[in-house]
KEDREN-985410 format. One record per residue (C-alpha): residue number from 1; residue in one letter; z, x, y. Coordinates in nm, 4 decimals. Layout:
BEGIN
[NUM,"a",[Z,X,Y]]
...
% end
This chain:
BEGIN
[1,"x",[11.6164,5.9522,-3.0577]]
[2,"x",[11.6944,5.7052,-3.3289]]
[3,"x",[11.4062,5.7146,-3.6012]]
[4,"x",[11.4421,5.3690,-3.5864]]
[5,"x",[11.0717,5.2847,-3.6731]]
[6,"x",[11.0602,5.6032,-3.9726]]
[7,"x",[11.3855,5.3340,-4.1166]]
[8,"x",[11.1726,5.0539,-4.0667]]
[9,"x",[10.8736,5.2026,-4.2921]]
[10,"x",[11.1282,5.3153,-4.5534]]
[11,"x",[11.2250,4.9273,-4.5828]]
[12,"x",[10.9082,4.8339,-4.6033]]
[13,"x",[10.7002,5.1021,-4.8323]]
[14,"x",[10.9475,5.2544,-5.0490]]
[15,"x",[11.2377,4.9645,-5.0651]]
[16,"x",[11.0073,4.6928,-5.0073]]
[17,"x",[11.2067,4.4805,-4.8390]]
[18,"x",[11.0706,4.1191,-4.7948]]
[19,"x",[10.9627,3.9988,-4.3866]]
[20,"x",[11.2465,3.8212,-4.3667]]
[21,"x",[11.4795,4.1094,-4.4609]]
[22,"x",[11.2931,4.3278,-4.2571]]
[23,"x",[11.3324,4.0915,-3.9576]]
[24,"x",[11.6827,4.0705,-3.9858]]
[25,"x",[11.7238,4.4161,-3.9904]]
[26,"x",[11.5223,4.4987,-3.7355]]
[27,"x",[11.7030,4.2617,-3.4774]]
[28,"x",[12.0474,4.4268,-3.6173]]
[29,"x",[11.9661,4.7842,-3.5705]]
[30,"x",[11.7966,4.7042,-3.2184]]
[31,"x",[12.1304,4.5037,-3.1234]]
[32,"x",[12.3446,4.8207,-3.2257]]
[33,"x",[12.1374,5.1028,-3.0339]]
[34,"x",[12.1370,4.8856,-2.7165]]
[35,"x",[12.5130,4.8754,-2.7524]]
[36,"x",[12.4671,5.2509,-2.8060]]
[37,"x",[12.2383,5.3311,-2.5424]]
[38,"x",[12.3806,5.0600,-2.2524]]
[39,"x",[12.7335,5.0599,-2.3539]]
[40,"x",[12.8286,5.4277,-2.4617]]
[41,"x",[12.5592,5.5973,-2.2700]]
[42,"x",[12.4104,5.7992,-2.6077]]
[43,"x",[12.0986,5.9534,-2.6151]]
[44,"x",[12.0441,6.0358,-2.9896]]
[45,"x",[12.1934,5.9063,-3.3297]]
[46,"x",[12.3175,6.2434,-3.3806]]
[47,"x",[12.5939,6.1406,-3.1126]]
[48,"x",[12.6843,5.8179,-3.3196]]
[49,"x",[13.0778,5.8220,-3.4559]]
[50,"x",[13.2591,5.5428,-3.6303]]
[51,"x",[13.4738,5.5266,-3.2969]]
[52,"x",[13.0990,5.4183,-3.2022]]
[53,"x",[13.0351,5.1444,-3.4557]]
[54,"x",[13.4372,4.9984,-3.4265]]
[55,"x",[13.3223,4.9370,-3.0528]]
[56,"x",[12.9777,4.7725,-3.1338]]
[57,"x",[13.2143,4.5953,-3.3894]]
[58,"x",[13.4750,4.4511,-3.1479]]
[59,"x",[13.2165,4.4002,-2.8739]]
[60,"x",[13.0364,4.1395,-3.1753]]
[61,"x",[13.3791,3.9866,-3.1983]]
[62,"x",[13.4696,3.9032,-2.8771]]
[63,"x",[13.0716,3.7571,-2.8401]]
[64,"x",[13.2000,3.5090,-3.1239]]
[65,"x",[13.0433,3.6569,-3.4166]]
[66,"x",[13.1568,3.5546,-3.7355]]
[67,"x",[13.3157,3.8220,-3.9765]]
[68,"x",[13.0346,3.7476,-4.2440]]
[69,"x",[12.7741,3.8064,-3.9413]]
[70,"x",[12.9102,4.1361,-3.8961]]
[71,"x",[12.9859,4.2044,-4.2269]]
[72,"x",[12.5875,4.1595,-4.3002]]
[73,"x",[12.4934,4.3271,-4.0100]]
[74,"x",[12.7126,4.6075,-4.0379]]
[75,"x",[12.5054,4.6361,-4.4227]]
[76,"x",[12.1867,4.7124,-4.1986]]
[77,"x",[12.4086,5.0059,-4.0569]]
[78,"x",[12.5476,5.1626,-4.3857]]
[79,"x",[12.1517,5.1466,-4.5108]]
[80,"x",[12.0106,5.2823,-4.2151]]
[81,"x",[12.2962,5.5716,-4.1687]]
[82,"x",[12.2325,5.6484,-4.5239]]
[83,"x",[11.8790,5.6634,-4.4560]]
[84,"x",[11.9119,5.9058,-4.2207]]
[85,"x",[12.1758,6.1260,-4.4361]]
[86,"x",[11.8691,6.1567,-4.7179]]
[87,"x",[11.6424,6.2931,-4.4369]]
[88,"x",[11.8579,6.5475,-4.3189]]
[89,"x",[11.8551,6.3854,-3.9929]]
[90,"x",[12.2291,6.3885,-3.9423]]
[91,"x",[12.5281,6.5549,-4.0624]]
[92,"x",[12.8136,6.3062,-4.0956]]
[93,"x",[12.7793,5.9123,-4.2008]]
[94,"x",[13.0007,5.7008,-3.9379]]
[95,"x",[13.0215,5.4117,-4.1214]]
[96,"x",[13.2911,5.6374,-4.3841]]
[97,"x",[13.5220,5.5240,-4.1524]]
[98,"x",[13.4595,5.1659,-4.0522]]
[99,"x",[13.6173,4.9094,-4.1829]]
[100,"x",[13.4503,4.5768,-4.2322]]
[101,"x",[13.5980,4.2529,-4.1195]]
[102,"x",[13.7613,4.0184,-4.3896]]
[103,"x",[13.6159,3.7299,-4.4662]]
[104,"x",[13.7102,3.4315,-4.6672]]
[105,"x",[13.5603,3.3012,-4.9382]]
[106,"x",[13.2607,3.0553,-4.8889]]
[107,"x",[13.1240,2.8150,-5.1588]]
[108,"x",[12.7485,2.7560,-5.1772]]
[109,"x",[12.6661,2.4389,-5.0019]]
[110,"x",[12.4719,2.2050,-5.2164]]
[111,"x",[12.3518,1.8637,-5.2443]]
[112,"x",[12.4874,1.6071,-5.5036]]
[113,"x",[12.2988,1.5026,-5.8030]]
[114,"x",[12.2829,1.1738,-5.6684]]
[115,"x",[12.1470,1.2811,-5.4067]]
[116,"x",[11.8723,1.4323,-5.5088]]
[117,"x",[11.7918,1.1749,-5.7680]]
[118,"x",[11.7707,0.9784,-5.4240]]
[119,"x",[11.5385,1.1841,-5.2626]]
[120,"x",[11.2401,1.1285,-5.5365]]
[121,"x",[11.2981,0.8060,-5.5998]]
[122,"x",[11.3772,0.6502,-5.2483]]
[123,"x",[11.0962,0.8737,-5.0102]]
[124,"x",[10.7944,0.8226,-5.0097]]
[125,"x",[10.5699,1.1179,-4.9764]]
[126,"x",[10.2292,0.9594,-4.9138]]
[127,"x",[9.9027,1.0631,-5.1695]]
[128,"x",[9.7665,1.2162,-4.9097]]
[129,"x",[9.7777,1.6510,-4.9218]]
[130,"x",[10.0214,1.6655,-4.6945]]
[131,"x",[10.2954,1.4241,-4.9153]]
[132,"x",[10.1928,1.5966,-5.2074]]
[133,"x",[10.2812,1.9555,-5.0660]]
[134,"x",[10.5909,1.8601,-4.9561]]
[135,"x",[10.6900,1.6227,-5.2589]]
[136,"x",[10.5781,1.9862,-5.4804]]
[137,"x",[10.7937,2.1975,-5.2627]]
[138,"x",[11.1201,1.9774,-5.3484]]
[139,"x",[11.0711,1.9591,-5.6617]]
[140,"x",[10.9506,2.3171,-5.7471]]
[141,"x",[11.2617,2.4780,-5.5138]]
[142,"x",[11.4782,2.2255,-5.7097]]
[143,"x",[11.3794,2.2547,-6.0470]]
[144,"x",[11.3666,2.5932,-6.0443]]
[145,"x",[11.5939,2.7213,-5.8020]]
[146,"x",[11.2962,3.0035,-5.5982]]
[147,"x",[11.3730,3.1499,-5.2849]]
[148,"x",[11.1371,2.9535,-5.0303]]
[149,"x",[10.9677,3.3434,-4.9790]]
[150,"x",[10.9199,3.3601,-5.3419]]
[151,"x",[10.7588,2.9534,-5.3305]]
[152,"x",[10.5176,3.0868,-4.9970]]
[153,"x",[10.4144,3.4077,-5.1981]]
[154,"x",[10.3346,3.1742,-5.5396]]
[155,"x",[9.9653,3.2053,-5.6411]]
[156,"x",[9.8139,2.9701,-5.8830]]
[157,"x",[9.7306,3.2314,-6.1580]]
[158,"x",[10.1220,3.2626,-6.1470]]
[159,"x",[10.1115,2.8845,-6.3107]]
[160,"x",[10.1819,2.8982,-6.7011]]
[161,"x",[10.1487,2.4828,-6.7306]]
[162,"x",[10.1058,2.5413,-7.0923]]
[163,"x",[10.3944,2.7041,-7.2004]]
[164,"x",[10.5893,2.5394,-6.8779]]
[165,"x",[10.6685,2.8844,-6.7194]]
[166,"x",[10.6209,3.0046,-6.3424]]
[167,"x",[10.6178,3.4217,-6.2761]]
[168,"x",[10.7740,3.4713,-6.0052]]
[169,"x",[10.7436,3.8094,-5.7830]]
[170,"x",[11.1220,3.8233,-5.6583]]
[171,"x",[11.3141,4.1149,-5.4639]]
[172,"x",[11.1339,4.4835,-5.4720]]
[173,"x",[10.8582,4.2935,-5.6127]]
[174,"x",[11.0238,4.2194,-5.9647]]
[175,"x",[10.8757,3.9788,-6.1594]]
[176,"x",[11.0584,3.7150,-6.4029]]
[177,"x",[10.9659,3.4296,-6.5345]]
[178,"x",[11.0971,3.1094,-6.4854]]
[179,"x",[11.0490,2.8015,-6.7487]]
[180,"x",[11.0424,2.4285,-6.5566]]
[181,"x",[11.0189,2.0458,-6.7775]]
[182,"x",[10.7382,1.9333,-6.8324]]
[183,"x",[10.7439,1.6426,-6.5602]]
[184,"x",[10.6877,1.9464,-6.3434]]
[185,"x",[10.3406,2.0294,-6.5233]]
[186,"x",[10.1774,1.7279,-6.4733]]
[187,"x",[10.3125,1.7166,-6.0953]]
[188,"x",[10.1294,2.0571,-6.0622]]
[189,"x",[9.8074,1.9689,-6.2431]]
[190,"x",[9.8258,1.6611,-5.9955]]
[191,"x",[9.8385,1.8670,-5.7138]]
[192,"x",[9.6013,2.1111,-5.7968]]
[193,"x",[9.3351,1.8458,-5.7880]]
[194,"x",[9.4674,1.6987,-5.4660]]
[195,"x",[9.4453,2.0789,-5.3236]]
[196,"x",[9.1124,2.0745,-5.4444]]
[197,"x",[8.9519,1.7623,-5.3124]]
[198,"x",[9.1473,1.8659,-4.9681]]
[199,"x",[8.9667,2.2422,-4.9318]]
[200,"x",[8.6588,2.2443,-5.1461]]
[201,"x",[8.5333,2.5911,-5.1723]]
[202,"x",[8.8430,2.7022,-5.0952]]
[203,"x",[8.9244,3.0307,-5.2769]]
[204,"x",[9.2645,3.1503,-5.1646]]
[205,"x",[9.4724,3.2116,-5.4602]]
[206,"x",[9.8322,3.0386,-5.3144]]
[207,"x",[9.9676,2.7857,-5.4528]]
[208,"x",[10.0940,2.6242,-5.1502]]
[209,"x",[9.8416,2.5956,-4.8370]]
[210,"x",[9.9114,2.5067,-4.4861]]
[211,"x",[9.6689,2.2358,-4.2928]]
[212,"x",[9.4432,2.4625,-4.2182]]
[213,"x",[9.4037,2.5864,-4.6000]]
[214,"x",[9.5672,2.9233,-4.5450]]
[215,"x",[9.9022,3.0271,-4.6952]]
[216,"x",[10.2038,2.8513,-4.6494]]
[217,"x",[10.4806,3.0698,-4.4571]]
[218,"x",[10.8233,3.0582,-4.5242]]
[219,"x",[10.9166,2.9278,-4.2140]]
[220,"x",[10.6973,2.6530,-4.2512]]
[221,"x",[10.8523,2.6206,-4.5553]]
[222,"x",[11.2062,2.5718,-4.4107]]
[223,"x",[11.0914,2.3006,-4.1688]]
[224,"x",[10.9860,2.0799,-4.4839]]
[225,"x",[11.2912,2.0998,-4.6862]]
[226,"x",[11.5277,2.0341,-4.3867]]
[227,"x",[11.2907,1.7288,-4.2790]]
[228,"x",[11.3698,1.5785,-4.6528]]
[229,"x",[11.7133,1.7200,-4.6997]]
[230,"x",[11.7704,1.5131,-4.3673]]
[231,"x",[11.7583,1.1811,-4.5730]]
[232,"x",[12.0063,1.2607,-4.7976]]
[233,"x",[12.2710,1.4260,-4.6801]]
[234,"x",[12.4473,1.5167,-4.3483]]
[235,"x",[12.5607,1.8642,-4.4488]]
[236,"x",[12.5145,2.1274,-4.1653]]
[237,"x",[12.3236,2.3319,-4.3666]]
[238,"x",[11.9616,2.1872,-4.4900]]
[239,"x",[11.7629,2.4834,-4.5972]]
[240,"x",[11.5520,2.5457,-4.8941]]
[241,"x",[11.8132,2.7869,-4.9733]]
[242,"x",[12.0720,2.4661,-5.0533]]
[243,"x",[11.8252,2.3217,-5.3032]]
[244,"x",[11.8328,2.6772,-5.4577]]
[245,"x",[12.2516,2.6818,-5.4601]]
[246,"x",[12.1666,2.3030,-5.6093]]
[247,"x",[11.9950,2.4243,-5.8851]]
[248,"x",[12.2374,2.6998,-5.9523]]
[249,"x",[12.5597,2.4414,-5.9115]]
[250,"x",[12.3574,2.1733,-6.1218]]
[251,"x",[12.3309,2.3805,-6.4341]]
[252,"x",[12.7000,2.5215,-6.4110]]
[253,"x",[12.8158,2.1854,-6.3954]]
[254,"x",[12.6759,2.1226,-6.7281]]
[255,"x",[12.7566,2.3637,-6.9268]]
[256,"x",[12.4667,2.6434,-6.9038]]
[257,"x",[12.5589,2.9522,-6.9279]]
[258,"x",[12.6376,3.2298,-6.6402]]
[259,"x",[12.4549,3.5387,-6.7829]]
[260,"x",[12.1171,3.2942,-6.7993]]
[261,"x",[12.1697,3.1310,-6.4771]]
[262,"x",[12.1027,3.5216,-6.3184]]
[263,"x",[11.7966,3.5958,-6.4700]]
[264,"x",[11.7028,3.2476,-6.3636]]
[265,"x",[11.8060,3.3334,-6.0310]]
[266,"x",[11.6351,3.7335,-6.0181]]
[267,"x",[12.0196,3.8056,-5.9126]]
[268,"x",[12.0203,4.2169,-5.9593]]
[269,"x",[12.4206,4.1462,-6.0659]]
[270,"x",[12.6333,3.9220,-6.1945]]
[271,"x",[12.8846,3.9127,-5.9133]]
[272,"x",[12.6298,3.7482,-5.6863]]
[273,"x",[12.6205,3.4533,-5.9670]]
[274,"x",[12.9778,3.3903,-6.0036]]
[275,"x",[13.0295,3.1930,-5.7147]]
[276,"x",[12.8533,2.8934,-5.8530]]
[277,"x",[13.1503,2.9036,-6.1367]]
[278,"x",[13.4008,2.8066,-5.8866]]
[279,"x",[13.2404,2.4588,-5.7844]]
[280,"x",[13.2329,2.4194,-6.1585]]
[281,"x",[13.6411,2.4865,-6.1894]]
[282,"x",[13.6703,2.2637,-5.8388]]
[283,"x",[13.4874,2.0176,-5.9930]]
[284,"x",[13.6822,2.0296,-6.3141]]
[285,"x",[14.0380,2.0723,-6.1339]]
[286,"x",[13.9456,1.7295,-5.9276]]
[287,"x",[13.8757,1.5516,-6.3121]]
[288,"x",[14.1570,1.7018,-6.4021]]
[289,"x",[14.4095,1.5642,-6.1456]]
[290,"x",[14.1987,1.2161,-6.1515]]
[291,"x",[14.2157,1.1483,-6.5432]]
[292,"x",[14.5217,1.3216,-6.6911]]
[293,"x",[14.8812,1.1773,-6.6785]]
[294,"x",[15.0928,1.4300,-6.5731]]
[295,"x",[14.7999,1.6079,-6.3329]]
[296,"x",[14.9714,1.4266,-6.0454]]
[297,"x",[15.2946,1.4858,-6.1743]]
[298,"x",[15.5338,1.6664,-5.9685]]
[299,"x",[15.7738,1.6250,-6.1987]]
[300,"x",[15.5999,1.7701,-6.4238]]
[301,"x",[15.7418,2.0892,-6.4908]]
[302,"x",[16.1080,1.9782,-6.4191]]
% end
C-alpha cells in the first residue's frame, strides 16, 4: 500500500495545490511506485529506502531525463515522504539520503522588447470575439506578468478599471493585487462589451470565455500564446509562461526594483526573483564590452 490517493487529497484540500501542480505530481508519484512495484518487487511504502529512490533516480537518467526533471520530480518525493512521516505512516524518510542531481544554471527565456512591440502592432487580431480574447490574453499576461492559471481563474469582479488594479488569486489561493496602465483599461472595457454582445445573458463570472461561453482553461490558454509567440520569435520555448519571464526581465532592465518585482510576481521568496537580475547584469556586461574603451582590452590590466 502506498496512500497514494490520501497524498493526493492533502495537495488538494489542505495545500491547495493548483490542477496543474496536482497533475504533475500525480504522474511523478505514479512513475516512482511503478518503478517500485515492477522494478524492485515492493509491496508497501513501508519497504521504500533511499537505495530505492537512487535506483528510480539512475533508471530516469539512463531514460534521458534531464537533472532539472528529476530534480522537480524528486520534490514530489520529499513532499509526499514527508507526508507520510506527519501521518505516522512510516518510520524513516528515504529521501535523507538522496542526493539530487546538479544542475546548471538556466536563465528565463524571454522575448525582446522589440518583439513584443511587434506583436501588437504588426498582427492583426480580427474585431471579432475570438481576436479580441486572444489580443486581451497577450496583453494582460504581458503587462502584468499572471501565470496563464491565474489569467483562466480571473473573474470580472476581480477588474479594478478605476484605480487600474487586477486581484489576482495566486498559489494556496493568495490574493495580491496587481496595478496595469491605463491603455489596459480601456482594452478591458472594450472587451467586456465585445464579451457581451457575443453571450447575451450570459452570467458566468470569468473574465476569459471559451467559444462555447464557458471558462477558458489553461491549456487552452497555452495554445493561444504559442500561436502568437510563433510570429515573433523562434525560441523553443513559446508559453504564456515566457511572456510572464518577459514582464519580469522587462522591468529589471529598467531599473525597477527586485523586492517589488516579487510581490508583482506572488513569488513566496526572493530567491525565486533573483534570476531575472542576471539578464539585467548580462545585458549590462554586453553594453559594457560594446561602449567602453578598455572593455575589449586585453591589455588592460598589464
Amino acid at each position: 500500500m502506498f496512500h497514494e490517493e490520501s497524498f493526493y487529497g492533502y495537495l488538494s484540500l489542505e495545500r491547495r495545490f493548483s490542477p496543474h501542480t496536482l497533475t504533475a505530481y500525480r504522474s511523478d508519484l505514479q512513475n516512482f511506485i511503478a518503478h517500485c512495484t515492477e522494478h524492485q518487487c515492493l509491496t508497501s511504502v513501508t519497504e521504500v529506502r533511499h537505495l530505492h529512490v537512487r535506483s528510480w533516480v539512475v533508471a530516469q537518467m539512463q531514460n534521458g531525463q534531464s537533472a532539472r526533471s528529476i530534480n522537480r520530480r524528486l520534490s514530489c518525493l520529499k513532499t509526499y515522504f514527508r507526508f507520510l512521516r506527519k501521518r505516522r505512516l512510516i518510520e524513516k524518510d528515504p529521501m535523507q539520503k538522496v542526493v539530487a542531481p546538479k544542475t546548471g544554471k538556466r536563465l528565463p527565456v524571454f522575448v525582446q522588447e522589440s518583439q513584443m512591440a511587434a506583436l501588437f502592432s504588426h498582427i492583426a487580431f480580427g474585431d471579432d470575439y475570438t481576436g479580441q480574447l486572444h489580443r486581451l490574453l497577450l496583453e494582460v499576461l504581458y503587462a502584468t506578468g499572471i501565470r496563464r492559471s491565474e489569467a483562466s481563474g480571473l473573474k470580472i469582479g476581480d477588474l479594478d478599471i478605476q484605480r487600474s488594479v487586477l486581484r489576482i488569486t495566486g498559489k494556496g489561493n493568495k490574493d495580491r493585487f496587481v496595478p496595469f496602465a491605463r491603455y489596459l483599461g480601456t482594452l478591458l472595457e472594450a472587451f467586456l462589451t465585445v464579451r457581451r454582445e457575443a453571450f447575451p445573458g450570459n452570467d458566468q463570472p470569468w473574465l476569459f470565455l471559451n467559444k462555447k461561453g464557458a471558462q477558458i482553461s489553461p491549456e487552452n490558454i497555452y495554445y493561444i500564446i504559442r500561436k502568437h509567440l510563433s510570429a515573433v520569435t523562434t525560441a523553443e520555448q513559446r508559453s504564456p509562461h515566457v511572456l510572464r519571464h518577459s514582464f519580469a526581465t522587462h522591468l529589471s532592465n529598467h531599473g525597477a526594483d527586485l523586492n517589488a518585482i516579487k510581490e508583482l510576481l506572488g513569488h513566496a521568496s526572493l530567491a525565486a526573483t533573483q534570476v531575472y537580475m542576471h539578464n539585467s547584469i548580462e545585458r549590462l556586461i554586453k553594453v559594457y564590452e560594446q561602449a567602453h574603451p578598455k572593455g575589449k582590452d586585453e591589455d588592460a590590466a598589464l
